[in-house]
C-alpha positions in Angstrom: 0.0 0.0 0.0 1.1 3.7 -1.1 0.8 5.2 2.7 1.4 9.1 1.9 2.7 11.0 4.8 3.3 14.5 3.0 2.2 16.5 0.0 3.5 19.9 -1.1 2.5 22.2 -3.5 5.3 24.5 -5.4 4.0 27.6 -7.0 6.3 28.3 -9.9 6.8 30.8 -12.8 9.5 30.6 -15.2 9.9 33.0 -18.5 10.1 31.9 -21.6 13.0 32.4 -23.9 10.4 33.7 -26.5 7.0 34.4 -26.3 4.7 31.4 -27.9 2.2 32.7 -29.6 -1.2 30.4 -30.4 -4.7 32.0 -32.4 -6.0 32.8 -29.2 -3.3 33.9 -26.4 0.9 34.8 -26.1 2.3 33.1 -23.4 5.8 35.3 -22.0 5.5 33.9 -18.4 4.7 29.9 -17.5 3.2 29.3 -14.4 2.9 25.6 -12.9 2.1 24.0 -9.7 4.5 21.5 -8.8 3.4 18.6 -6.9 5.8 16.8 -4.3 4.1 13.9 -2.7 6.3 11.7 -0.3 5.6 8.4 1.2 6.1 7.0 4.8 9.5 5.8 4.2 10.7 9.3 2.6 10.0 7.9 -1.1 9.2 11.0 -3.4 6.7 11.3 -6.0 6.6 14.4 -8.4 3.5 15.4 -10.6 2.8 19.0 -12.3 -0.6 20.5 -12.9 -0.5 22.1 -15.7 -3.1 25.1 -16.0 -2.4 28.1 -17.3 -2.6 31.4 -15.5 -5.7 32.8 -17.5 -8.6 30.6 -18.8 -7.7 30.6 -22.2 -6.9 27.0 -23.1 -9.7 25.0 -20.2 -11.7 26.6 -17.3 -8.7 25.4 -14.8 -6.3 28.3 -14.0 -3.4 28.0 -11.3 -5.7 29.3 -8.5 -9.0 27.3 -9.4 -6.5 24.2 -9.3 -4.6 25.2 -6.1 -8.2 25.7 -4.7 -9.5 22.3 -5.8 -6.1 20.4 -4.7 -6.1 22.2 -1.2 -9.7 21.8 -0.1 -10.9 18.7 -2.1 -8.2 16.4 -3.7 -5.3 16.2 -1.6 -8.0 15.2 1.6 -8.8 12.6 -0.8 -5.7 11.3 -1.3 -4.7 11.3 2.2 -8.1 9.4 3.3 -7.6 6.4 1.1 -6.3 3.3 0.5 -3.8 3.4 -2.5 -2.4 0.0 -3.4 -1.7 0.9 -7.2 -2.5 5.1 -8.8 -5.6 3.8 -10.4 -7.0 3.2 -6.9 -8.1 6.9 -6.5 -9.7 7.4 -9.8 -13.4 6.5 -8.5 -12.9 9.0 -5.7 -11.7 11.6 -8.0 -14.4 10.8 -10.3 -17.2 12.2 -8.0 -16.0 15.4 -8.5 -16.7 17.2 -11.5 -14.0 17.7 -14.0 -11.1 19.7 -12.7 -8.9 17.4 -14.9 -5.4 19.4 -14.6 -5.8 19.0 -11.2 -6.3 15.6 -10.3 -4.3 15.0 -13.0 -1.0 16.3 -10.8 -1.7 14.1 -7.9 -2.1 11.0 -10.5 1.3 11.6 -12.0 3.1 12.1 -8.5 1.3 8.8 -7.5 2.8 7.0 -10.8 6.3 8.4 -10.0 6.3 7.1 -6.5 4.6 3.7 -7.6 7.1 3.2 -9.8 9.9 3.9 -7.6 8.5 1.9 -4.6 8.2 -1.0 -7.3 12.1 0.3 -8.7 11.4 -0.1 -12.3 11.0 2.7 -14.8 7.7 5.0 -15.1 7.7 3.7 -18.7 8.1 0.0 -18.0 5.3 0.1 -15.4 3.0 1.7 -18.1 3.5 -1.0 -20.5 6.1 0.9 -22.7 8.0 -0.8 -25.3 10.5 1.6 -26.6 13.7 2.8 -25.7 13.7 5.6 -27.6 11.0 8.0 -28.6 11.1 10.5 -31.6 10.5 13.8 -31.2 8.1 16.7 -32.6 8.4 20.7 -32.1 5.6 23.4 -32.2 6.3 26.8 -33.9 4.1 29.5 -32.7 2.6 32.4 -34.6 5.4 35.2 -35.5 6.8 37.1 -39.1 6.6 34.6 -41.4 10.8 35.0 -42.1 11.3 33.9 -38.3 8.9 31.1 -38.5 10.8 29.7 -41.6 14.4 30.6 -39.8 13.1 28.5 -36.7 12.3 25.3 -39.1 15.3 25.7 -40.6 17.0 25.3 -37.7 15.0 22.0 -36.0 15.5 20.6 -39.2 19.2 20.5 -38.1 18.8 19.6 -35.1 16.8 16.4 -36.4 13.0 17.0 -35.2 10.9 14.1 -36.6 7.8 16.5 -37.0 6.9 20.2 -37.1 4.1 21.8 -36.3 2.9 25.4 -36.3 0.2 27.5 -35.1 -2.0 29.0 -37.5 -5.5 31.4 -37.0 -7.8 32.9 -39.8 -5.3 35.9 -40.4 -2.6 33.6 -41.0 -2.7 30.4 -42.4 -2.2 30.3 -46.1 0.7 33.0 -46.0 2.0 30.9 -43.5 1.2 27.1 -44.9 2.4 28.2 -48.6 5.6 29.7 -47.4 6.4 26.7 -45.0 5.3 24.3 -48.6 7.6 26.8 -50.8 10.6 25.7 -48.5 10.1 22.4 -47.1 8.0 20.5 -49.8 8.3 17.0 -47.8 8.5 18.6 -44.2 6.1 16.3 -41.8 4.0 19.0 -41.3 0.9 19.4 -39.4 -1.1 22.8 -38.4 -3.1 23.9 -35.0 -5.9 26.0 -35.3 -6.9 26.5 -31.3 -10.6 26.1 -32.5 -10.0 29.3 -34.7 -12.6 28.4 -37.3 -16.3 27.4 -37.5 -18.0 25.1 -39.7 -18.9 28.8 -42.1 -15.4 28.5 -43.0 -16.0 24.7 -44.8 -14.4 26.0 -48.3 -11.8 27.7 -46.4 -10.7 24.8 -44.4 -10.9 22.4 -47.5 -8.7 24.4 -49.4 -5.7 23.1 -46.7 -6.0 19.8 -48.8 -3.3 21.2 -51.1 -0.7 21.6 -48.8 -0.7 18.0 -47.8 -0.7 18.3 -44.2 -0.3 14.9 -41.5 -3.5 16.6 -39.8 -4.7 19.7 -38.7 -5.1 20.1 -34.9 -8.4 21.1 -33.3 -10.1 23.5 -36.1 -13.4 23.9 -34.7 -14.8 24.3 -30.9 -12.8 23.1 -27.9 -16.1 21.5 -26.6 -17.6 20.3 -29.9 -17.4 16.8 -31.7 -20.5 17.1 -33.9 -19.3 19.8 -36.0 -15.9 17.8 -36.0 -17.7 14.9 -37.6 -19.3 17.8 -40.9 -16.3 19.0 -41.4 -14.3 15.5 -41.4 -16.6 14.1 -43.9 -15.7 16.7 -46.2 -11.9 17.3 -45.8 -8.9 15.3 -47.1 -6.8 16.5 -44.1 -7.1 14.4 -41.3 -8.7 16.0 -37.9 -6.8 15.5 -35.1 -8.6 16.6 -31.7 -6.8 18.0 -28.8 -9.2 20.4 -26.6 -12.5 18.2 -27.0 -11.0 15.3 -25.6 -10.7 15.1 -21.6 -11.7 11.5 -20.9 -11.9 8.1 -22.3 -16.2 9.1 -22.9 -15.2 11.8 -24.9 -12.7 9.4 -27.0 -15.5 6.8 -27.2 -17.7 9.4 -28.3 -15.2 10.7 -31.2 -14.5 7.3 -32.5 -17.9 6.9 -33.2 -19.6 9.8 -35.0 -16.1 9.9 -36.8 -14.9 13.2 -35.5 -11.3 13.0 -36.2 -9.1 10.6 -37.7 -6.2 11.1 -34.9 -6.2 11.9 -31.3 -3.4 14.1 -29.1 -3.3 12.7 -25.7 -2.0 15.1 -22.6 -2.0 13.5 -19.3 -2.2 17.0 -17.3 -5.6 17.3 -19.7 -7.3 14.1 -19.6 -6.5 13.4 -15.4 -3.3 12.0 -15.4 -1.8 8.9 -16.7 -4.3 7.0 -15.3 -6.9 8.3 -18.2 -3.9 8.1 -20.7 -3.5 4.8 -20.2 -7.0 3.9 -21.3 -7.1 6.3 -24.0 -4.3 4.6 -25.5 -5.9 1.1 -24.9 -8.7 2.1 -26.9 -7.6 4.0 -29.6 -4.9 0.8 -30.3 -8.4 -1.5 -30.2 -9.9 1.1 -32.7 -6.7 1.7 -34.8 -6.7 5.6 -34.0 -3.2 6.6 -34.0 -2.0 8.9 -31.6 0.6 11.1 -29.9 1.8 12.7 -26.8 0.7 16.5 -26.7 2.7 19.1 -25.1 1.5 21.9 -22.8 4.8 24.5 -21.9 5.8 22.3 -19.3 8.5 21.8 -17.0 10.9 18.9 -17.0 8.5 17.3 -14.7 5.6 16.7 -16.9 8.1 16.2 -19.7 9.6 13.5 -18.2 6.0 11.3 -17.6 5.4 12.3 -21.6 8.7 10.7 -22.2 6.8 7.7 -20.2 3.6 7.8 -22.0 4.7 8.3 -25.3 6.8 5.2 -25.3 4.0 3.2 -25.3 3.0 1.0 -28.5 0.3 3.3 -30.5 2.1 6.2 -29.7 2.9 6.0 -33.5 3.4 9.7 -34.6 6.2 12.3 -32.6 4.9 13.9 -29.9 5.7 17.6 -28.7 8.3 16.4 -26.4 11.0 19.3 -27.1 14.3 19.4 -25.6 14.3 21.6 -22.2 16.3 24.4 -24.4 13.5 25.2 -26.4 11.5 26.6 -23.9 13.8 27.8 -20.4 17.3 28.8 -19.8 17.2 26.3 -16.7 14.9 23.5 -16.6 13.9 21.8 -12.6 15.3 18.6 -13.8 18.9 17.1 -14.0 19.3 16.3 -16.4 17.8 18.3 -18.9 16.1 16.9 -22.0 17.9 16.6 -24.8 17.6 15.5 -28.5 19.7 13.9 -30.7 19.0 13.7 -34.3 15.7 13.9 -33.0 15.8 11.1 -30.7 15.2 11.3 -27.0 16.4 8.1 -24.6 13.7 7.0 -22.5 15.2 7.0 -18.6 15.5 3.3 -17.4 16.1 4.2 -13.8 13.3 4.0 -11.4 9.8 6.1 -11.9 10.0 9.2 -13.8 14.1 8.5 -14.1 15.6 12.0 -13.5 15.9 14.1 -10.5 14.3 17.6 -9.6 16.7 20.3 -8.9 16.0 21.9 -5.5 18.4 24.7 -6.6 15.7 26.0 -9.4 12.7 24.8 -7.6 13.5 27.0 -5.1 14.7 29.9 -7.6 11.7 30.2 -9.4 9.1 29.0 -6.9 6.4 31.7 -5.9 4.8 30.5 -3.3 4.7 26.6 -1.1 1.6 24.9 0.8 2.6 21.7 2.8 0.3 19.2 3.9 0.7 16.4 6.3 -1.5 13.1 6.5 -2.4 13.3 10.4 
């Protein structure tokens, strides 16, 4: 049994070395709450909810999930009996959504299950690689730097690119991107920029041959999805409309999308993950690991997820580089010829630097299981 003595809660904000830009918000500053959940022996799990500061991407923000974690979840935790992480899902279940953050106290519990059982995050999962390839996102900026920034992941060996586009810019920046990378594996995210009054416009992406194209229509819709699939080369991929195995179930059958980005700090953790990937392997869906700004933390359970079996297409997995000057993890991500090693040691496989948890850490909550 999982007996957790201790959880803490690490309010952090670290800048990014350029703003990403999306259709619907610029993100300069990324805050995270970093979860820290130790056993009874001193065995330490770590877990990251990943909300954003604003509502602009789900309803969860930083302070609706302290909130949630602090007077509902962590009580939870500490009240039941946890022989394996998919023990608390029922309990979490009775409360309404709140996926980011349930979904840090799921990942902490897989990194200390893991390391109580000493194997790897990614062997207890049901991995199979060793080695994952990896994908990059290009936000919106001048079309020149957009192409400059390809240019260079190219070099550095990036397996798949893909860039933000909105109504205002989509074609410049799709044709450019075409005129200079004819074969690039390319793939475009819309942020639910369009509606279903913007059928020709969307159809027209057929000639630029894209892997998929990334949430077009309403974060909460899968009807729509389904129109606009029926009539479109380009296969839909959905991201925002998916936050539980239901809402998978529900896409696989009225044909909503052809491919499915899975984020554990979305969906509840890697619990939900799991299962998503269970299914869409039964169904034949492929699918890849989304990526949300994080810190090493969460990039490090990605590495995890992503090295399971129908994790077919590279997932946004960066190197720690791309996004901060100093990461909370030792070591770093890296990428080589757009490869990353998936960590054999026990659970998540790296270790959390105190020294930058502490530099960039806002505010800490501790609780303790009386």
């Amino acid at each position: 049994m999982l007996k957790i003595k201790e959880i803490s809660i690490h309010h952090v904000k670290m800048k990014l070395k350029s703003p990403f830009q999306s259709s619907i918000e610029t993100v300069n500053e990324r805050e995270s709450l970093i979860i820290e959940m130790k056993d009874a022996d001193g065995v330490i799990g770590w877990g990251e909810v990943v909300a954003f500061s604003s509502p602009w991407y789900t309803e969860e923000t930083i302070q609706t999930a302290f909130h949630m974690l602090k007077d509902f979840l962590i009580p939870i935790v500490f009240k039941t009996n946890i022989n394996h992480p998919k023990d608390i899902q029922p309990y979490f279940q009775r409360l309404k959504r709140n996926h980011m953050a349930k979904a840090g106290l799921d990942l902490a519990l897989w990194d200390l299950y893991a390391k109580r059982k000493e194997k790897s995050l990614s062997k207890v999962l049901g991995g199979k690689r060793q080695e994952i390839e990896a994908g990059v996102v290009v936000s919106i900026e001048s079309i020149p730097k957009m192409i400059e920034k390809i240019e260079a992941y190219a070099i550095e060996g990036y397996r798949r690119f893909k860039v933000k586009i909105s109504p205002k810019m989509d074609h410049q920046i799709l044709r450019e991107i075409r005129k200079h990378f004819p074969n690039l594996p390319l793939m475009a995210d819309a942020n639910s920029a369009y509606t279903l009054h913007d059928i020709k416009h969307i159809q027209s992406f057929d000639q630029y041959q894209l892997m998929m194209i990334e949430q077009p229509l309403g974060a909460d819709d899968l009807v729509d999805h389904a129109k606009l699939q029926n009539v479109i080369q380009t296969p839909i991929c959905l991201d925002e409309s998916i936050h539980s195995l239901h809402d998978v179930q529900s896409a696989i059958q009225l044909n909503s999308c052809k491919i499915i980005n899975v984020k554990a700090g979305r969906v509840g953790g890697l619990t939900v993950a799991k299962d998503i990937h269970d299914i869409c392997e039964k169904k034949q869906i492929p699918i890849w690991c989304g990526g949300m700004i994080e810190t090493g933390i969460s990039r490090a359970h990605n590495i995890a997820l992503a090295s399971l079996p129908n994790f077919s297409i590279p997932g946004d997995i960066s190197a720690s580089s791309r996004y901060w000057e100093g990461d909370l993890i030792e070591p770093e991500v890296t990428i080589n010829n757009g490869i990353i090693k998936v960590p054999d040691k026990p659970g998540i496989g790296i270790k959390v630097s105190r020294k930058n948890l502490e530099k960039y850490c806002l505010h800490e909550e501790k609780f303790i299981n009386s």
